[in-house]
C-alpha positions as CSV (number, residue, x, y, z in Angstrom):
1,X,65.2,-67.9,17.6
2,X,63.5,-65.6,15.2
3,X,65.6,-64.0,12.6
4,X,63.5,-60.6,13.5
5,X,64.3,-58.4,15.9
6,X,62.2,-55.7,18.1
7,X,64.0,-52.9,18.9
8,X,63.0,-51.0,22.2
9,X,61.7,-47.5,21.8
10,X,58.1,-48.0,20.7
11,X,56.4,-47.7,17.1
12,X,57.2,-45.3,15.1
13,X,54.7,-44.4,11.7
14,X,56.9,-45.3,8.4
15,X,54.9,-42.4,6.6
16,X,56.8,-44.0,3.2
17,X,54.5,-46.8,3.5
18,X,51.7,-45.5,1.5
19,X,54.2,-43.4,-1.2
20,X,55.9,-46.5,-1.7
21,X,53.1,-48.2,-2.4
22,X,51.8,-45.7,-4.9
23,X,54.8,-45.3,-6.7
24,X,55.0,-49.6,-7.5
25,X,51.1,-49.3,-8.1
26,X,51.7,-46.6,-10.5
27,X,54.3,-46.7,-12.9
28,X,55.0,-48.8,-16.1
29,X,55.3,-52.5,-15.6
30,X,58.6,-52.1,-17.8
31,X,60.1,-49.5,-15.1
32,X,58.7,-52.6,-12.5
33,X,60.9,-55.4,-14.6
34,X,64.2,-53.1,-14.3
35,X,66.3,-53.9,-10.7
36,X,67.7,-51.0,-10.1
37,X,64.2,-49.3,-9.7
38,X,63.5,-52.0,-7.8
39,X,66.1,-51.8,-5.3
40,X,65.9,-47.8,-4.9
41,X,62.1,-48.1,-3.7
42,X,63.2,-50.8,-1.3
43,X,65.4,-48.2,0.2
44,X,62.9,-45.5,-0.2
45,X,60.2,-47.7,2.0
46,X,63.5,-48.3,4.3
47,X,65.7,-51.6,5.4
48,X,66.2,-53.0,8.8
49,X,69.5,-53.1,10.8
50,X,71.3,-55.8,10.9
51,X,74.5,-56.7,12.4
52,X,77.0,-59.3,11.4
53,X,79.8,-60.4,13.5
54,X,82.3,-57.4,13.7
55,X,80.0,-54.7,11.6
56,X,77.1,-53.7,10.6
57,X,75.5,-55.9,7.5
58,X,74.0,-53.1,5.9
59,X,77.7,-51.1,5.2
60,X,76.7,-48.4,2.5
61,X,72.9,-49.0,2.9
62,X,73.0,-47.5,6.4
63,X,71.6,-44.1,5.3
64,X,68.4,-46.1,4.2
65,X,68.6,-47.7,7.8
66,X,64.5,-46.8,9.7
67,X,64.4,-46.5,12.8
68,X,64.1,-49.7,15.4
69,X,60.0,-50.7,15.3
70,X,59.7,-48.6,12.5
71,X,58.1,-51.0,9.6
72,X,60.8,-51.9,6.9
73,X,62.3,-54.3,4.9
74,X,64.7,-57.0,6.4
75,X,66.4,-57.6,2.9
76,X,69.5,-56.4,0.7
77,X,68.0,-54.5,-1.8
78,X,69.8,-55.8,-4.3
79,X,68.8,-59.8,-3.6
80,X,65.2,-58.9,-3.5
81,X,64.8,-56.9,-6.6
82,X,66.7,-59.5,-8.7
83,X,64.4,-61.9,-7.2
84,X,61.4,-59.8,-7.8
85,X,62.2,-59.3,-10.8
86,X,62.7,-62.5,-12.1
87,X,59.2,-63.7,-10.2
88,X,57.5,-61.0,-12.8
89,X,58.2,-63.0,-16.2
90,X,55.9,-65.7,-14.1
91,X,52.1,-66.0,-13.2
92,X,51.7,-65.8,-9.7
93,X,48.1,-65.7,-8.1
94,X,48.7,-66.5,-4.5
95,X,52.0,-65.6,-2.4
96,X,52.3,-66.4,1.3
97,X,56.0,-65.1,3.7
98,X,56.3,-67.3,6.7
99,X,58.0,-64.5,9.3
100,X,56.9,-61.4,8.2
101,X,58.2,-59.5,11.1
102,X,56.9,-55.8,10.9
103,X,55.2,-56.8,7.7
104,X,57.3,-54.3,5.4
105,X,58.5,-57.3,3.1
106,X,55.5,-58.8,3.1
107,X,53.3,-55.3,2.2
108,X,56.5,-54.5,-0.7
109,X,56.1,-58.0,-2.6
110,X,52.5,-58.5,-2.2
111,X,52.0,-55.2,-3.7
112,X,54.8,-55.8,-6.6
113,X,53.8,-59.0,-7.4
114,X,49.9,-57.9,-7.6
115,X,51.0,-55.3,-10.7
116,X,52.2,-58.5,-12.8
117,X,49.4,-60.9,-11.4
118,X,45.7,-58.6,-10.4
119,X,44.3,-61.2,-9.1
120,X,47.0,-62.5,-6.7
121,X,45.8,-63.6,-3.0
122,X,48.8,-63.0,-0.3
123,X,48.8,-64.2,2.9
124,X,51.2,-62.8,5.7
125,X,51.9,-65.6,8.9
126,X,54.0,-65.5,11.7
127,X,53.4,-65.9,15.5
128,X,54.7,-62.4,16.8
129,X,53.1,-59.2,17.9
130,X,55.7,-57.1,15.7
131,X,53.4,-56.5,12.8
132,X,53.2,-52.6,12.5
133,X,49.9,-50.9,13.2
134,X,50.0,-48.9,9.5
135,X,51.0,-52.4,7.9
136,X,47.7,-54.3,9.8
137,X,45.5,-52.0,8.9
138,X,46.4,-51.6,5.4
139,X,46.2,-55.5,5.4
140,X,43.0,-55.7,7.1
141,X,41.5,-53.3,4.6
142,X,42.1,-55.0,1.6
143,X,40.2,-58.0,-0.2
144,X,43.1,-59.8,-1.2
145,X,45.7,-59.7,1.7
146,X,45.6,-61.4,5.3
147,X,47.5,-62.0,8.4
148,X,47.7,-64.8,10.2
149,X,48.8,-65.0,13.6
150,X,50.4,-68.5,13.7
151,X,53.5,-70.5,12.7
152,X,53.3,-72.6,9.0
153,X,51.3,-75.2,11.7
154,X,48.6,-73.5,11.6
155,X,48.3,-73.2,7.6
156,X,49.3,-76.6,6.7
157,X,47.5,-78.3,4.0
158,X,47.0,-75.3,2.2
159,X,48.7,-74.3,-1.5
160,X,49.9,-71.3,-3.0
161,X,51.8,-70.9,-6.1
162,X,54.8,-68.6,-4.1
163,X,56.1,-69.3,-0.7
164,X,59.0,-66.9,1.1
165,X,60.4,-69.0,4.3
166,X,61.7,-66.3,6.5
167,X,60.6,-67.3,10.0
168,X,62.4,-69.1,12.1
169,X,66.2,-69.8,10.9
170,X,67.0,-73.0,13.0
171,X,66.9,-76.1,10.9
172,X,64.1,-77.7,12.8
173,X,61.4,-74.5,11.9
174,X,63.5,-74.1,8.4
175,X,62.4,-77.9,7.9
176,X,58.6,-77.6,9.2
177,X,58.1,-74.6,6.7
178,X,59.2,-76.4,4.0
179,X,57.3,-79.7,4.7
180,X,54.0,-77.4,6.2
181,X,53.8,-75.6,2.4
182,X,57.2,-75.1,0.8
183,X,57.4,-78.3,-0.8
184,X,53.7,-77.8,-2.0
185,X,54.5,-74.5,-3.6
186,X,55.1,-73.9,-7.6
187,X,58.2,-71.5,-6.0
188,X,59.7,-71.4,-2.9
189,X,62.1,-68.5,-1.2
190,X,64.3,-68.9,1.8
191,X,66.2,-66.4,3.0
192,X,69.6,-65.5,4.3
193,X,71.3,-68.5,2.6
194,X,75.1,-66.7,3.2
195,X,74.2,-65.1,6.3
196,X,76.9,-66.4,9.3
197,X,74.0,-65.5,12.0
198,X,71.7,-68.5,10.4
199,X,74.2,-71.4,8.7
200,X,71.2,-73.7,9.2
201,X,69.2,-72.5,6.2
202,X,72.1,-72.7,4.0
203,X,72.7,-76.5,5.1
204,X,68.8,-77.2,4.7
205,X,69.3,-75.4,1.4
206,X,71.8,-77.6,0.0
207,X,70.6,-80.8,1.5
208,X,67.9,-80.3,-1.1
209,X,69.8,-80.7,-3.5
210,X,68.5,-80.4,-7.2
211,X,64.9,-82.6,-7.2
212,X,63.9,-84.1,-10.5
213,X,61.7,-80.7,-12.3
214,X,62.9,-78.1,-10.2
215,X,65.8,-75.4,-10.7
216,X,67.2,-73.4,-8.2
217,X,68.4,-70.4,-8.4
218,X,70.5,-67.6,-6.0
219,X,70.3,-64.4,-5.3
220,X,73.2,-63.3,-3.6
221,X,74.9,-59.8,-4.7
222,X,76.0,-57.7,-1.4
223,X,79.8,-55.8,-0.3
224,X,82.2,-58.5,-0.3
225,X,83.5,-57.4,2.8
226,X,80.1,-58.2,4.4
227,X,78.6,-61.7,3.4
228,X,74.8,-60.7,4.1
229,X,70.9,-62.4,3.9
230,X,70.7,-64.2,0.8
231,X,67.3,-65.5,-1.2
232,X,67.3,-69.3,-2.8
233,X,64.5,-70.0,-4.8
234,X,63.3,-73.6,-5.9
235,X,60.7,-74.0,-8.9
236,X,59.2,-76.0,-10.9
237,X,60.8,-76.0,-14.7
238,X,58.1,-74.8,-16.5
239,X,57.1,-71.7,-17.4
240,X,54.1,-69.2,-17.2
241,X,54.6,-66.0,-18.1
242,X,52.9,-63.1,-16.9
């Protein structure tokens, strides 16, 4: 089971795409570092909808909520600018998101991370026709992005210096993405650790325990009436700053 879902209703153009993007690409790198700023053009581009057992994840975020097919990001604005930010104070030339859904989280970071890192590579893969249209073709016209239409099966044996796991939440795909290019990654992301909806990726997070050179770190601030998503990152000790 996918932790993306389509919504019926057809496409509809997220004409913040291309602000967005222009706003990351074009102020100061200190502005980039601070997490509030961070989280606000999150909601600006637009989250997803998710629901948690009894209510809506999203509580307070709703107002930032896009519309069902619309591209956006599947994330807690909070959790991914911490973790963003905290990527920044390291070199980072390639990226690749397993599950990129409608490609909003993967188009956001990619662009982020490129401001810290110019000569980044990114690669977006996941075996879904959800992708938005704007997204692919904003993708395809690049020299440094791609999209591959596979599972982490189809990409094994190659390394990248980030990895975001956000495909499929059952332990056995949680597992293969890890073991495909998670392990071989410098960092590596999962997502929705404290998320009821997926309690396999937080048992396949702490079954990893704390390997010999790695640290681990959480990103988990959300309304404590609504336990939602949740990033884990694994990486290596040292460090490279940007």
């Amino acid at each position: 089971k996918s932790s993306c879902r389509k919504v019926d209703g057809g496409i509809v153009g997220n004409r913040n795409i291309l602000p967005v993007m222009d706003l990351i690409n074009g102020v100061g790198l200190d502005a980039l570092r601070d997490e509030s700023n961070v989280a606000n053009l999150v909601r600006l581009f637009g989250i997803m909808a998710w629901d948690h057992p009894g209510k809506p994840l999203n509580g307070p975020e709703a107002a930032y909520i896009n519309p069902g097919g619309m591209a956006a990001l599947g994330q807690t604005p909070e959790q991914i600018a911490a973790a963003l930010v905290y990527l920044s104070e390291y070199t980072i030339n390639s990226f690749c998101e397993i599950g990129v859904c409608t490609g909003g989280n993967f188009l956001f970071t990619a662009t982020y991370l490129r401001r810290f890192n110019p000569g980044i590579r990114c690669t977006g893969v996941d075996p879904t026709q959800y992708l938005d249209p704007d997204v692919r073709n904003i993708i395809s016209s690049s020299d440094w992005m791609e999209f591959i239409p596979a599972t982490s099966e189809g990409i094994v044996g190659r390394k990248f210096d980030l990895v975001f796991i956000d495909g499929d939440h059952a332990s056995g795909w949680v597992e293969k993405d890890w073991q495909n290019v998670g392990r071989h990654a410098k960092f590596c992301m999962f997502h929705d650790l404290q998320d009821s909806n997926w309690p396999d990726v937080l048992t396949f997070w702490t079954g990893l325990g704390f390997p010999k050179g790695k640290t681990k770190v959480e990103f988990l601030k959300c309304y404590p009436d609504r336990p939602a998503h949740g990033i884990g990152l694994i990486h290596n000790k040292e460090r490279g700053g940007a």
